[in-house]
C-alpha positions in Angstrom: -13.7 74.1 1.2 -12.8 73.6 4.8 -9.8 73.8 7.6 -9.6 70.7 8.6 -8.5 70.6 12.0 -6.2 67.4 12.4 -3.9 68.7 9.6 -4.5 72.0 9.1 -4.8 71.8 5.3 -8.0 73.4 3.3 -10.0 70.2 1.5 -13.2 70.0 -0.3 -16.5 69.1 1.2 -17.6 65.2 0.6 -20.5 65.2 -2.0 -23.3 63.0 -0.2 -24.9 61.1 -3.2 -28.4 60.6 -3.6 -30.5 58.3 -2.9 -31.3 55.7 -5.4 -34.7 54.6 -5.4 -35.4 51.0 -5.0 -38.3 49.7 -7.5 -40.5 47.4 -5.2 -41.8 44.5 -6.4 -44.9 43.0 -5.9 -45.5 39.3 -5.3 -45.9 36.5 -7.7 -49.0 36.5 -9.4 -51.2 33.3 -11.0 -49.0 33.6 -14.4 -45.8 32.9 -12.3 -46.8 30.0 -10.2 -48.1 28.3 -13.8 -44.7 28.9 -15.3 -42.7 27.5 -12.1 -45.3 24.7 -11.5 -44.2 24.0 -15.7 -40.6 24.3 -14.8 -40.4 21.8 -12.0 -42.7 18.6 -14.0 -39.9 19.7 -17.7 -37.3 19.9 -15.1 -38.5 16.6 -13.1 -38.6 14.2 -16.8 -35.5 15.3 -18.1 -34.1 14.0 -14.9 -36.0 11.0 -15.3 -34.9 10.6 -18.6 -31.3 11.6 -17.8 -31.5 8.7 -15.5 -33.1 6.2 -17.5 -30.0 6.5 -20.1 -27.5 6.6 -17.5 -28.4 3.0 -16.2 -28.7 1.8 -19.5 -25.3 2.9 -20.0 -23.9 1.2 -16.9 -25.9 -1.7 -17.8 -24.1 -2.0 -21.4 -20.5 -1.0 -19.7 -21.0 -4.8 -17.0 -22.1 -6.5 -19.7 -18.9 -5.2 -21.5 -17.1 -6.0 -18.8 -18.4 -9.1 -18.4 -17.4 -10.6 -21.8 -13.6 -8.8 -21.1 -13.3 -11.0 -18.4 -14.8 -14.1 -19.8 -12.2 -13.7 -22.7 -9.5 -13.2 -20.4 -10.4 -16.4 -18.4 -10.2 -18.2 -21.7 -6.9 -17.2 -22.4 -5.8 -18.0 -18.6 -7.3 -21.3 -18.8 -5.4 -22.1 -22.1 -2.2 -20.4 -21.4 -1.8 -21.8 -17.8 -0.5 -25.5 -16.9 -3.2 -27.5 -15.7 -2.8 -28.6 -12.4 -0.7 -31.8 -11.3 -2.9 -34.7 -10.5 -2.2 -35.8 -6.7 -1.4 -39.2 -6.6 -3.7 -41.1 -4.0 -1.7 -42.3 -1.1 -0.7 -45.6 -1.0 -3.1 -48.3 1.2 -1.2 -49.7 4.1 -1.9 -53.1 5.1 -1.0 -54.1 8.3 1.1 -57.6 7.9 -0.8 -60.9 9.0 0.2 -61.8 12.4 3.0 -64.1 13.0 1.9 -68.2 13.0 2.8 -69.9 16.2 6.6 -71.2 15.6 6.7 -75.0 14.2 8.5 -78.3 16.2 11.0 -77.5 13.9 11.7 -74.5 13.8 12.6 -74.7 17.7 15.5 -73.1 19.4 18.2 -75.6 20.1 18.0 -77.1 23.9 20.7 -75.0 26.2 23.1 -77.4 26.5 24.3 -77.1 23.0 25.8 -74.0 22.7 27.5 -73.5 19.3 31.2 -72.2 19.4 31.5 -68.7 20.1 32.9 -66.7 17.1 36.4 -64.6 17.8 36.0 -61.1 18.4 38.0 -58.8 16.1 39.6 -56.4 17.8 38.3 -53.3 16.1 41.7 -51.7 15.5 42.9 -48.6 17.7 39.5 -48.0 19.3 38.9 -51.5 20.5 41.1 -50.8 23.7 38.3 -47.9 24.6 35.5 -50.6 23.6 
């Protein structure tokens, strides 16, 4: 035990453990680089395998998906209206041109002016007119 000088108090000394020693290992040897080598092909074909049956999967899920949506076009395409026929517009022809007028058909000559017709009046508004 020991004064300590900051607060005047007796306290025990620290125990300093001891040092653990460290086993040191020595590098890989020939048996260790067969095993890894090993390792990494198994590890390498389960992947590929893994993979294999994964797009086999998503191949079977769009052709799933592919006869979902055929079915549902069916239904669509019996459930909805057909569409209404547009009628063709009409054809316009243009009217024959008019025939030169006939000697009878002729206006009569200026001089013979038939009577003119009374006007009405047209009421309140005809003063305005």
């Amino acid at each position: 035990m020991h004064n300590c000088e900051t607060c005047g108090m007796e306290h025990e000394e620290p125990q300093i453990p001891e040092p653990v020693p460290v086993p040191v290992e020595t590098g890989p040897n020939e048996n260790d680089v067969k095993i890894a080598e090993i390792e990494a092909a198994a590890s390498i074909q389960r992947e590929q395998i893994f993979t294999e049956q994964r797009a086999l999967e998503l191949e079977a899920e769009v052709e799933r998906q592919r006869g979902e949506l055929k079915g549902m076009r069916e239904v669509l395409d019996r459930l909805a209206p057909p569409e209404p026929e547009i009628p063709e517009p009409p054809v316009v022809i243009d009217p024959p041109a008019p025939l030169p007028p006939s000697p009878g058909d002729a206006p009569p000559p200026p001089g013979d002016k038939p009577p003119a017709a009374k006007k009405e009046s047209g009421g309140w508004w005809g003063g305005y007119r």
